[in-house]
RODO-2510 file (C-alpha; in nm, 4 decimals, decimal comma):
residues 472
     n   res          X          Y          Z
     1     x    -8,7651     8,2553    -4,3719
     2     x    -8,7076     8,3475    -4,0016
     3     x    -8,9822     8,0986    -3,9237
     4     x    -8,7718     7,7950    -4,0991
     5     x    -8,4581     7,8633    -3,9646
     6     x    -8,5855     7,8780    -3,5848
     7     x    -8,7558     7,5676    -3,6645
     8     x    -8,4557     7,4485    -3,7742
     9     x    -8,2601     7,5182    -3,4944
    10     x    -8,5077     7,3475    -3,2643
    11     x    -8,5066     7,0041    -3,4077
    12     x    -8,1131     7,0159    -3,4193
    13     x    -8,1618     7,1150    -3,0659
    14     x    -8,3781     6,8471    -3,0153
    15     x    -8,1375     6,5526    -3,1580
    16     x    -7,8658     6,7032    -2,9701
    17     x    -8,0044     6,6700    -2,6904
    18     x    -8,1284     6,2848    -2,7430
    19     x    -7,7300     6,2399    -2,8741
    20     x    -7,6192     6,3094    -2,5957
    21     x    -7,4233     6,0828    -2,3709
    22     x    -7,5326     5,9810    -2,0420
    23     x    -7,3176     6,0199    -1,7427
    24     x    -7,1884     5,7012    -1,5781
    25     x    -7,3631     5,5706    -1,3286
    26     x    -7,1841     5,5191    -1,0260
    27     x    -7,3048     5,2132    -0,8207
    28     x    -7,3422     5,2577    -0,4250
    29     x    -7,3515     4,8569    -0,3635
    30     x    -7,0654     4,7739    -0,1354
    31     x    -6,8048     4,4937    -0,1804
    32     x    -6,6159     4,2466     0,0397
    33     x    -6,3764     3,9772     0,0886
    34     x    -6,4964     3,6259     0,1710
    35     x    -6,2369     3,4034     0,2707
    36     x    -6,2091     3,0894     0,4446
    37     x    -6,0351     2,7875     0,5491
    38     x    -6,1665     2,3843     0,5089
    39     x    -6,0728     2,1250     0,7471
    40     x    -6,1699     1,7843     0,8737
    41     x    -6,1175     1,5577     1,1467
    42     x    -5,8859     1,2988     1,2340
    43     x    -5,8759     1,1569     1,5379
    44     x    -6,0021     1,3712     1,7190
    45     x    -5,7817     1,6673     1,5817
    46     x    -5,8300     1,9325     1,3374
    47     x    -5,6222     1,9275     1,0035
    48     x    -5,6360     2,1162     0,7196
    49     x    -5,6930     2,0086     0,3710
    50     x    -5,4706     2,1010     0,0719
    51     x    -5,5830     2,0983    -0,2785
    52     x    -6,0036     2,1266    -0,2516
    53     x    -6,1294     2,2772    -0,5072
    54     x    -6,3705     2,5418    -0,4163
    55     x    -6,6506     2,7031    -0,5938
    56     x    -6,8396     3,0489    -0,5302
    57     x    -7,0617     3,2426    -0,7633
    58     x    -6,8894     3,2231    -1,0703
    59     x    -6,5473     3,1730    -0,9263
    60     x    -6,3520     2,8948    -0,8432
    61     x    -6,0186     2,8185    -0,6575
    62     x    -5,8125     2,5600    -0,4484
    63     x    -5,7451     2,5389    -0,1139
    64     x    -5,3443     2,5886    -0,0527
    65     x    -5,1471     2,3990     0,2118
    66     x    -5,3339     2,5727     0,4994
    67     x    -5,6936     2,5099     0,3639
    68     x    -5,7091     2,8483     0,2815
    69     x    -5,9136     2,9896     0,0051
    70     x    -6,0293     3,3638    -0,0712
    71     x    -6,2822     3,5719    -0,2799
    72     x    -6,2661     3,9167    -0,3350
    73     x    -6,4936     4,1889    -0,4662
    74     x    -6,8267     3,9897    -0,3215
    75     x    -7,1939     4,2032    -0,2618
    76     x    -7,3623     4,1493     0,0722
    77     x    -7,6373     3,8272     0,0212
    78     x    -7,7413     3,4907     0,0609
    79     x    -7,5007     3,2457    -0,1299
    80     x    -7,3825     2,9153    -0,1801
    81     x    -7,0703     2,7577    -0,1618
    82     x    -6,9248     2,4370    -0,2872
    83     x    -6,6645     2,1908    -0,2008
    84     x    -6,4655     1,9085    -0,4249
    85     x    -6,2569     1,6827    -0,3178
    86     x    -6,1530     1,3705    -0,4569
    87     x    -6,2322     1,0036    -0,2753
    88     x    -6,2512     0,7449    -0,5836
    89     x    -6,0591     0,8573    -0,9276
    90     x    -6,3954     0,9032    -1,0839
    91     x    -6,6185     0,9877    -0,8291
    92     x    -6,5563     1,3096    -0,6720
    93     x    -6,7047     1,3776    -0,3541
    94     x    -6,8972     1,7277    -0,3657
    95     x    -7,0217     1,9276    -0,0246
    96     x    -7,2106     2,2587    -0,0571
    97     x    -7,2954     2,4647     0,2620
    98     x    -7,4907     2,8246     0,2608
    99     x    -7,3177     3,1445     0,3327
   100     x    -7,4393     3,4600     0,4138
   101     x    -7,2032     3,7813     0,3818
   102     x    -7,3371     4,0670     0,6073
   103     x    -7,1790     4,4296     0,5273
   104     x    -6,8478     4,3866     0,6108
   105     x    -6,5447     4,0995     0,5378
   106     x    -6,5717     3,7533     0,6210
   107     x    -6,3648     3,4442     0,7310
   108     x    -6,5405     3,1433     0,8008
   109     x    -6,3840     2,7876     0,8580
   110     x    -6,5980     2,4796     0,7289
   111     x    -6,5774     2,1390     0,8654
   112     x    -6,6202     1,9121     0,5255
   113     x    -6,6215     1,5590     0,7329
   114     x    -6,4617     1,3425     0,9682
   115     x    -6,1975     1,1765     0,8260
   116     x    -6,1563     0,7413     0,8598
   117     x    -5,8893     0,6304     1,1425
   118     x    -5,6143     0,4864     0,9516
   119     x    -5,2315     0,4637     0,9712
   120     x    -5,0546     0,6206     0,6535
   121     x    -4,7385     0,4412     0,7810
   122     x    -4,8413     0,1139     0,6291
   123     x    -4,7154     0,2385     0,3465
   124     x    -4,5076     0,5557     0,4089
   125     x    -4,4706     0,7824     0,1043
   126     x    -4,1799     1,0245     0,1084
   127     x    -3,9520     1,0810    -0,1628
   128     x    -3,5880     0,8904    -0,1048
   129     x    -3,7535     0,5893     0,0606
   130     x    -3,6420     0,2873    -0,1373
   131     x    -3,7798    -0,1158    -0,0971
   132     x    -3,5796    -0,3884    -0,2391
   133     x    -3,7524    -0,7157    -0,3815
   134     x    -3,6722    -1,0637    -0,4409
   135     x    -3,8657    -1,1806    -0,7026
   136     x    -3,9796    -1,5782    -0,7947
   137     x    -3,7041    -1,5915    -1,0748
   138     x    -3,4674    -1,4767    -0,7769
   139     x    -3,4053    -1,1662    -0,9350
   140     x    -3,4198    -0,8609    -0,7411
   141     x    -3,6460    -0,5518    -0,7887
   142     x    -3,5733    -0,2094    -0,6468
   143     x    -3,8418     0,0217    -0,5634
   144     x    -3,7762     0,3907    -0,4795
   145     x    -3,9846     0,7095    -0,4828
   146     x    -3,7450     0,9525    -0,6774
   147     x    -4,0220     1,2706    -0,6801
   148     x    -4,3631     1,4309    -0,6606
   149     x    -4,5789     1,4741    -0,9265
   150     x    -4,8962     1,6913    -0,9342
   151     x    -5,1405     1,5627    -1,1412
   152     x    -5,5519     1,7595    -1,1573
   153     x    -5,4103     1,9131    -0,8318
   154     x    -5,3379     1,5589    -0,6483
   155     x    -4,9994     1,5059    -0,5827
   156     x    -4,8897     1,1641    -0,6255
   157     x    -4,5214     1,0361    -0,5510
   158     x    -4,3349     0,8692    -0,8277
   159     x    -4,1320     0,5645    -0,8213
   160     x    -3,8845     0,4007    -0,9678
   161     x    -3,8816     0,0339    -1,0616
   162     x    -3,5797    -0,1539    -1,1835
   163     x    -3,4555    -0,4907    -1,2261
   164     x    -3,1183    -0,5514    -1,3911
   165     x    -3,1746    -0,8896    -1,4243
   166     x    -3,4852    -0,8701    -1,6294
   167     x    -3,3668    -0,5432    -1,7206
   168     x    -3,6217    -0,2894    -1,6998
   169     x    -3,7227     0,0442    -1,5504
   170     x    -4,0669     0,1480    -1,5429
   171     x    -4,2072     0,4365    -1,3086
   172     x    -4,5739     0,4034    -1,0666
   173     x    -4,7579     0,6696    -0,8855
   174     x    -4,8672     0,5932    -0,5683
   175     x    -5,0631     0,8323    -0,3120
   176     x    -5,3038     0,7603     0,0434
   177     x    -5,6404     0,9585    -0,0157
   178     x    -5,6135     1,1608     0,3481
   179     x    -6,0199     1,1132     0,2957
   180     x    -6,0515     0,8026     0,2646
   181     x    -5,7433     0,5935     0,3431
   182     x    -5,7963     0,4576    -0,0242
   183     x    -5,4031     0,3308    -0,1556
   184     x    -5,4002     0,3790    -0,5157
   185     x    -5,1437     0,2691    -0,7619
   186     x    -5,0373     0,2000    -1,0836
   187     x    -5,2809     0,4248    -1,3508
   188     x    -5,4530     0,5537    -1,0047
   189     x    -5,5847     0,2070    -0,9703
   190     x    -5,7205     0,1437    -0,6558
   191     x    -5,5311    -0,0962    -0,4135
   192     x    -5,7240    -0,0993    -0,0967
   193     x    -5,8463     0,0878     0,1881
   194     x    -5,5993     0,1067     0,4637
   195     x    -5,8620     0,2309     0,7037
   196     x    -6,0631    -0,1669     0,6723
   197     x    -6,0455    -0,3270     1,0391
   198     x    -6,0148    -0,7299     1,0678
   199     x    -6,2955    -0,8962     0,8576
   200     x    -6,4514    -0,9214     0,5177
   201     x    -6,5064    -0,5760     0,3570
   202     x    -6,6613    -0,4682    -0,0051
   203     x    -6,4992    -0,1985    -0,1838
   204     x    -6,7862     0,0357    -0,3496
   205     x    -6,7677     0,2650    -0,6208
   206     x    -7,0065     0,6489    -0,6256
   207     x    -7,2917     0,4203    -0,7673
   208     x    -7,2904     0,1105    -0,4942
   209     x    -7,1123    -0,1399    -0,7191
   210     x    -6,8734    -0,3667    -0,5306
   211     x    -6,5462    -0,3370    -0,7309
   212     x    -6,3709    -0,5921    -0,5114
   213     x    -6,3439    -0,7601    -0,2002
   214     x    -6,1236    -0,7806     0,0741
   215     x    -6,0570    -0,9489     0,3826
   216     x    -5,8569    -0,8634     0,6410
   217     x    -5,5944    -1,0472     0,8988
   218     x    -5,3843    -0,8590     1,1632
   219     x    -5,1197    -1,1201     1,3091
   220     x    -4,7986    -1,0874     1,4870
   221     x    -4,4714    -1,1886     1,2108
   222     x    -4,0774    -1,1784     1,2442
   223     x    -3,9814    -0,9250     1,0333
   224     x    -3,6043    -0,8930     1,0154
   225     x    -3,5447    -1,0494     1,3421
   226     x    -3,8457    -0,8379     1,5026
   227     x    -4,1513    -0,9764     1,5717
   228     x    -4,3795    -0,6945     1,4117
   229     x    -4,7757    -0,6576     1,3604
   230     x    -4,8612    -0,7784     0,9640
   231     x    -5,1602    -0,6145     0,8483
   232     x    -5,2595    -0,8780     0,5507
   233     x    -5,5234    -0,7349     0,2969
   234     x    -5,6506    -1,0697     0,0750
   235     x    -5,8239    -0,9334    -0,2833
   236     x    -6,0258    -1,0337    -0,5268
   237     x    -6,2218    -0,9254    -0,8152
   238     x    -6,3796    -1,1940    -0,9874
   239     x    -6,0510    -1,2346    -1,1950
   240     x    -5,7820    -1,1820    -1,0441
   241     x    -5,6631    -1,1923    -0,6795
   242     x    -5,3587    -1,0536    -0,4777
   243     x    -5,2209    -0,9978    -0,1428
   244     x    -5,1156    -0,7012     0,0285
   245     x    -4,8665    -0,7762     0,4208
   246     x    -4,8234    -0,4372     0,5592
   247     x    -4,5896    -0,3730     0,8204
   248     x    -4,6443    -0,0109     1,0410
   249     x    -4,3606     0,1890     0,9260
   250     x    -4,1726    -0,0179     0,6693
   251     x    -4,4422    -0,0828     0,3773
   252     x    -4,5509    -0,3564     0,1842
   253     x    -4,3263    -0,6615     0,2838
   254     x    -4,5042    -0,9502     0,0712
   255     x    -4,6928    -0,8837    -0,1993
   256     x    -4,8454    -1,1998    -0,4795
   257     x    -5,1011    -1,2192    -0,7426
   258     x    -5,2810    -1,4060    -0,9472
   259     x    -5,4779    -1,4590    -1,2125
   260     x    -5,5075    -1,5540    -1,5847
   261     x    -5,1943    -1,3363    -1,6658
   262     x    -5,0087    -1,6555    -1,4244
   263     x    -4,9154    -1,5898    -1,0857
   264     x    -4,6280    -1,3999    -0,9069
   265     x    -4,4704    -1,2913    -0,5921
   266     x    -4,1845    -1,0516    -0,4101
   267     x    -4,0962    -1,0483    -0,0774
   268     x    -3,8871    -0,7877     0,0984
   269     x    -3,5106    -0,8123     0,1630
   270     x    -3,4471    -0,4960     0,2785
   271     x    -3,5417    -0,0904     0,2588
   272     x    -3,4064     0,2044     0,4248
   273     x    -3,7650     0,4017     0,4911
   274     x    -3,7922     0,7526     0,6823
   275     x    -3,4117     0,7306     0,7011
   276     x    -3,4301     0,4124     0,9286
   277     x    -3,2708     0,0778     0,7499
   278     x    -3,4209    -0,2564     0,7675
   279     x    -3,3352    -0,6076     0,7198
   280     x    -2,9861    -0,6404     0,4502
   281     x    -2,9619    -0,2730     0,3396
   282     x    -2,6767    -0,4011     0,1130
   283     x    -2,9354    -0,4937    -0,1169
   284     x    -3,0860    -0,1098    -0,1041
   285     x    -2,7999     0,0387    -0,2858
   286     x    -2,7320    -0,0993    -0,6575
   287     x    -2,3514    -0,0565    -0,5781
   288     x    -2,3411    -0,1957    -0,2046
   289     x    -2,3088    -0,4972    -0,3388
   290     x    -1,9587    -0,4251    -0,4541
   291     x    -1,9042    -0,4349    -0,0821
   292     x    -1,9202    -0,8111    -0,0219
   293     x    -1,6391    -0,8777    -0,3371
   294     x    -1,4045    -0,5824    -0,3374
   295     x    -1,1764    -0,5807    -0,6603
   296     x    -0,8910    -0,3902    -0,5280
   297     x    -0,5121    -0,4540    -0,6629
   298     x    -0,3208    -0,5997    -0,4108
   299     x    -0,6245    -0,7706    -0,2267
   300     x    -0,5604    -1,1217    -0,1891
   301     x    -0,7509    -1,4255    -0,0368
   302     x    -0,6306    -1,7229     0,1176
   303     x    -0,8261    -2,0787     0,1291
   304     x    -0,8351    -2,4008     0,2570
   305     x    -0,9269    -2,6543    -0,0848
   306     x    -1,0638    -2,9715    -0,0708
   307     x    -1,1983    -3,1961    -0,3091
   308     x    -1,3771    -3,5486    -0,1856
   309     x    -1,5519    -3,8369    -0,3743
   310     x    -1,7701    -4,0622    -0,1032
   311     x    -1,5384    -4,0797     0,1716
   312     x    -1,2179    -4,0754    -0,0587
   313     x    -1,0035    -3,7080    -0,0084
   314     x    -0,8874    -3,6977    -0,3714
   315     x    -0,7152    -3,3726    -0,3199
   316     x    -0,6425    -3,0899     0,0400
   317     x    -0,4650    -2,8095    -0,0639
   318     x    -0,4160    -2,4330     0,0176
   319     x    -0,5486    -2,2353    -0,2608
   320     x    -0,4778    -1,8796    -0,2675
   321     x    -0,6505    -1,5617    -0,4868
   322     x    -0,4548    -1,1930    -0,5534
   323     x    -0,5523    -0,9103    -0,7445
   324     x    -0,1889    -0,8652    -0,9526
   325     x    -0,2968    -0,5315    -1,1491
   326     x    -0,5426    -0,4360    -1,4271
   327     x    -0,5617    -0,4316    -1,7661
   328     x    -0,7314    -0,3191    -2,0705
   329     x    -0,8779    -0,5452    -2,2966
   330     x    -0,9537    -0,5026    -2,6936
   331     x    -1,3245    -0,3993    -2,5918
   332     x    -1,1135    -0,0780    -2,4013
   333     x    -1,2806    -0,1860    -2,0646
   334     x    -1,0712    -0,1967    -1,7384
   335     x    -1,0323    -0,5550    -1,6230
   336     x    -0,8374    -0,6589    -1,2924
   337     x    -0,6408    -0,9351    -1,3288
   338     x    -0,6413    -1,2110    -1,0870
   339     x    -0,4121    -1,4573    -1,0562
   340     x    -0,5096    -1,7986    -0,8609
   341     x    -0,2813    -2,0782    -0,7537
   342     x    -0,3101    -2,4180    -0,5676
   343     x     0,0208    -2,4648    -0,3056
   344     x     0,0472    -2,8333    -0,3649
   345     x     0,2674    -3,0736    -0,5946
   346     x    -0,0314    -2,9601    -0,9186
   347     x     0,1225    -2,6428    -0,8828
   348     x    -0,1654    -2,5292    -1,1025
   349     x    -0,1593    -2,1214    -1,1607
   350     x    -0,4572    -2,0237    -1,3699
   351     x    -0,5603    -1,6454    -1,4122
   352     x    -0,9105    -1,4685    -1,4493
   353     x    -0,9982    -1,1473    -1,5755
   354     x    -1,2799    -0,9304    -1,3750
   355     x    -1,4723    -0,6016    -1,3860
   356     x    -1,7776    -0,4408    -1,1986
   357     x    -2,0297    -0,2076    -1,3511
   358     x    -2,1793     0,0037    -1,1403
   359     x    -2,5819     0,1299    -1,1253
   360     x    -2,6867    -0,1658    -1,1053
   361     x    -2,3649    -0,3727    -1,0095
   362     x    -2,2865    -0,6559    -1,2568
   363     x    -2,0266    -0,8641    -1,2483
   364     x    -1,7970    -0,9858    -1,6022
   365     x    -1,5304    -1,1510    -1,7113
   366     x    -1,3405    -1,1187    -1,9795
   367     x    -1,2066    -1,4509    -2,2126
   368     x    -0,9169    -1,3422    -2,3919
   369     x    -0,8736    -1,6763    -2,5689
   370     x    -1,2336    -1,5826    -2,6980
   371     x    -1,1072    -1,1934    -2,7067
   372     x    -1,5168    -1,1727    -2,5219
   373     x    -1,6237    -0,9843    -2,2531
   374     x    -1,8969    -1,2656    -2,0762
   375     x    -2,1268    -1,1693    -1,7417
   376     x    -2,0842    -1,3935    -1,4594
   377     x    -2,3845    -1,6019    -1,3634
   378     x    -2,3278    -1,9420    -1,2574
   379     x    -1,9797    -2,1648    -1,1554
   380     x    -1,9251    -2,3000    -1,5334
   381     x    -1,8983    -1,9906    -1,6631
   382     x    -1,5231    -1,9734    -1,5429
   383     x    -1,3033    -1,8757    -1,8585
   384     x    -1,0748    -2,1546    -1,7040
   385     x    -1,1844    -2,5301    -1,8299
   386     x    -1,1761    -2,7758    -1,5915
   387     x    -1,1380    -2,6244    -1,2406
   388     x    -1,3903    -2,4788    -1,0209
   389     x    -1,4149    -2,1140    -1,0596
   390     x    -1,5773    -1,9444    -0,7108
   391     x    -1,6230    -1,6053    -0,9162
   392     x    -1,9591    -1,6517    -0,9588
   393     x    -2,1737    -1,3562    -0,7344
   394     x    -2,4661    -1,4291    -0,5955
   395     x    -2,4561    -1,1331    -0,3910
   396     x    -2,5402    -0,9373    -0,7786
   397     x    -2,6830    -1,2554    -0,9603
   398     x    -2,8516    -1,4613    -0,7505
   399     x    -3,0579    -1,5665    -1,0131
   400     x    -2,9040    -1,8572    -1,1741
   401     x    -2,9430    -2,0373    -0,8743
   402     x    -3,2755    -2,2147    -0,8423
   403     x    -3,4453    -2,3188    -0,5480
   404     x    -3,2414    -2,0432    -0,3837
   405     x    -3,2383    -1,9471     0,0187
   406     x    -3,1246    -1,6760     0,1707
   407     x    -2,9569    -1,5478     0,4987
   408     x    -2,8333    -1,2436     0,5877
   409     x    -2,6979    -0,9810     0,8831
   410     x    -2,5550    -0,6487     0,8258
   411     x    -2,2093    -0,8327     0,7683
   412     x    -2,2521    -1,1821     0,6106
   413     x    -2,4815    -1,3149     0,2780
   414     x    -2,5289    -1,6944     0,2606
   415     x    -2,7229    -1,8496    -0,0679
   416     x    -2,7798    -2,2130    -0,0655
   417     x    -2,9264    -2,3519    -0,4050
   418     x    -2,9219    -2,5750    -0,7026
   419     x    -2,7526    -2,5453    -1,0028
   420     x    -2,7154    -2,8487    -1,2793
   421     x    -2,3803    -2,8603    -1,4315
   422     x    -2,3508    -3,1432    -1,6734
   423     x    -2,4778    -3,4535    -1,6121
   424     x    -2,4604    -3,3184    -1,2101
   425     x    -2,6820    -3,1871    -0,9966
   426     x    -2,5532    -2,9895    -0,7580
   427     x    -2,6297    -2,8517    -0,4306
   428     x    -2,3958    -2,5356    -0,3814
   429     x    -2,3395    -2,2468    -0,0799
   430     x    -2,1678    -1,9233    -0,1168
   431     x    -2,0819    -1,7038     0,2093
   432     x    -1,9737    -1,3460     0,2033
   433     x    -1,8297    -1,1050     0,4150
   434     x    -1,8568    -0,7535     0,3995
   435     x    -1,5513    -0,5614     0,2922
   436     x    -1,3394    -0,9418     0,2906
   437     x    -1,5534    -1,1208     0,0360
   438     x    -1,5990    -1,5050    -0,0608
   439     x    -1,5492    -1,6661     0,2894
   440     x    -1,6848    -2,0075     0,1755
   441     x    -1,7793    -2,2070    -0,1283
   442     x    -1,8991    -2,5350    -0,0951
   443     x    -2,0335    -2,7336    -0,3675
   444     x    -2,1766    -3,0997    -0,3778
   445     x    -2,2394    -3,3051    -0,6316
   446     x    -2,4989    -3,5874    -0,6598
   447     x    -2,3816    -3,8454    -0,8857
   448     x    -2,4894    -4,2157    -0,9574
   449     x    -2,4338    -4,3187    -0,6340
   450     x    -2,1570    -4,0891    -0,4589
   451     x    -2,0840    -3,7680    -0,3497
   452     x    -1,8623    -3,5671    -0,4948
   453     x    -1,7888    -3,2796    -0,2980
   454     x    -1,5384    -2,9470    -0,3729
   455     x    -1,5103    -2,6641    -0,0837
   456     x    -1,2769    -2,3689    -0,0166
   457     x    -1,2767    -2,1649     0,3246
   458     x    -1,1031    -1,8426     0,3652
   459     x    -0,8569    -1,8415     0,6428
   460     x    -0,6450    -1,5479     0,5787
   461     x    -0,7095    -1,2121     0,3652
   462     x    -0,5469    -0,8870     0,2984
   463     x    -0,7822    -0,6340     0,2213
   464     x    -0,6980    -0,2666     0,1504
   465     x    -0,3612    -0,3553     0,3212
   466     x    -0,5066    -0,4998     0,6474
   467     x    -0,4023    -0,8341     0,7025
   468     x    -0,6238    -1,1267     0,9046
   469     x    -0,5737    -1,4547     0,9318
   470     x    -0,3494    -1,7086     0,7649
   471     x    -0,1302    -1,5980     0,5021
   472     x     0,1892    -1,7025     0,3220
***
């Protein structure tokens, strides 16, 4: 009995012993930091890049604004370390170097390449700057970057496109690869390289393939009464071409395509970029317009009239415009009134009705014989039959003009154009003023074989209670 019970309590013994839990083991490899900063070259001088994405071990990170990056808790060895960065949107461009951490922390800087020369100011990104466009149809498109917007860790600036007369708002990113000079657009489509010298360039994808072709022209240009440096880039892809004028500074100031979609083009009227204005900056605001045609009660106009056929003056007058008050018509809009009247033995008095929207500014009138609210766009859509109405803005709807040209300074708009009014075709100018308004209308009218031709020129205003000119 005392034999089985001490062998008893050996093999419990035993298995308690084998139970038993080991101590931890404590491990006597040390640990660092390994932390770093990526850069490249640009010109000869160092800058740091933003947004790399970095790998080590089993780790990864991004670079912040200072190229910066760091890893923590890392053994003493022989690793490797690996940089992403992107050049094309589907080719990233990957650099690995070897690192070796010694017993103690490190900081290392790594030079990934030298970047391409290039000026960024061909087309200067910064939120606020704002391009307006006059399209083929001689409407107007404005252009502004309204944000930032990071997208896979790129950030790309936003902008807003509008164009009341076609009446739509759509939104682009744009962004200049700091790598490569690469200007991509719409969908992160590639536009060109802005780094390309004069000549005839291939664009290349990761694999070789030429995705397009460009050619470059640097020539000298007068760009709103400056004769600047135009950096053209001419492209093509089989398909479709375009062109691309930079100007240093201001941005793209022509731009056309075409292909089997048709063909377009825009040219610049005027941008405020950087906080520097150029060209008619009245354009650059959707309610500067208002400027050149202030509706103000109590503003009044005063005109020479004349109306010749051939060399026959059928009718000189003095013709005079006032704002008498407003009113509010069965839509509940705000109209002003304006009351117009010819000083001669006709003694014609004829009134109008007139509003502006604002963002984007539109002009209307209002028929109350019609009880309609109507938007301005060309001379015969005066609610009075049978007189010239010189309502009509150009300054806001210059499209209804065809053939259209323009000239402008910081204080005058002149439009010379067609329009076809009945069985006339007519060759018509309109001339603004800042803060006065219509300063001339002049319309002629080709007909069988004479001339029929209607003007008014301002020679007296009141504006805001400042009086100029001729008035009675």
């Amino acid at each position: 009995m005392k034999k089985s019970v001490l062998l008893s309590l050996i093999i419990i013994s035993i298995f308690l012993m084998f139970c038993k839990e080991d101590p931890p083991i404590v491990s006597d490899v040390e640990v660092y930091t390994f932390s770093g900063k990526v850069y490249t070259i640009i010109d000869s001088q160092k800058k740091y890049m933003e947004n790399v994405k970095v790998f080590f071990r089993d780790d990864s990170t991004f670079t912040d604004k200072e190229g910066a990056f760091s890893f923590s808790e890392v053994p003493s060895g022989e690793y490797q370390i690996t940089f992403i960065y992107t050049s094309f949107s589907d080719s990233p461009v990957s650099i690995t170097k070897e690192v070796i951490m010694s017993e103690a922390d490190k900081n290392e800087e790594f030079l990934l390449n030298e970047q391409k020369t290039f000026d960024k100011d061909l087309f200067p990104l910064q939120v606020g700057n704002v391009w307006v466009y006059g399209l083929d149809d001689h409407s107007k498109e404005y252009r502004r970057i309204v944000d930032t917007e990071v997208i896979d860790n790129i950030t790309y600036y936003r902008m807003e496109i509008k164009n009341p007369i076609r009446d739509y708002i759509k939104y682009s990113n744009y962004r200049v690869d700091p790598h490569t000079g690469y200007l991509y657009g719409f969908a992160n489509s590639l536009i060109s390289d802005l780094s390309l010298g004069e000549g005839n360039h291939e664009l290349q994808n990761s694999e070789g393939q030429t995705i397009r072709w460009v050619t470059v022209d640097i020539f000298d240009k007068d760009i709103f009464g400056v004769n600047r440096e135009i950096v053209s880039h001419s492209l093509h892809d089989g398909e479709t071409s375009s062109l691309y004028e930079f100007v240093k500074g201001i941005g793209v100031v022509r731009n056309s395509a075409q292909g089997i979609f048709g063909q377009w083009e825009s040219r610049l009227f005027g941008a405020i970029v950087n906080n520097v204005e150029y060209g008619d900056t009245s354009f650059v605001e959707y309610d500067r317009d208002v400027y050149f045609y202030p509706l103000v009660t109590g503003n009044k106009w005063f005109y020479e009239y004349n109306y010749t056929e051939g060399a026959d003056t059928i009718r000189s007058t003095r013709f005079k415009r006032e704002i008498v008050g407003e009113e509010v018509m069965s839509n509940g809009d705000t109209f002003f009134k304006i009351k117009n009247t010819f000083d001669d033995s006709l003694n014609i008095l004829y009134f109008e009705w007139q509003k502006i929207s604002f963002s984007p500014a539109k002009l209307y009138g209002f028929d109350k014989d019609k009880d309609v609210q109507y938007i301005i766009e060309d001379y015969s859509s005066s609610n009075y039959s049978g007189e010239y109405s010189e309502s009509y803005m150009p300054s806001i709807l210059p499209h209804s003009i065809t053939d259209i040209s323009f000239s402008f300074t910081e204080q005058t708009k002149t439009y010379i154009g067609w329009i076809t009014s009945g069985p006339c075709l007519s060759n018509v100018r309109y001339e603004f003023i800042k803060d006065v308004g219509i300063s001339k209308i002049e319309v002629s009218c080709h007909r069988d074989s004479s001339t029929i031709i209607e003007k008014i020129n301002l020679i007296g205003s009141i504006i805001n209670g400042n009086t100029a000119g001729i008035i009675w």
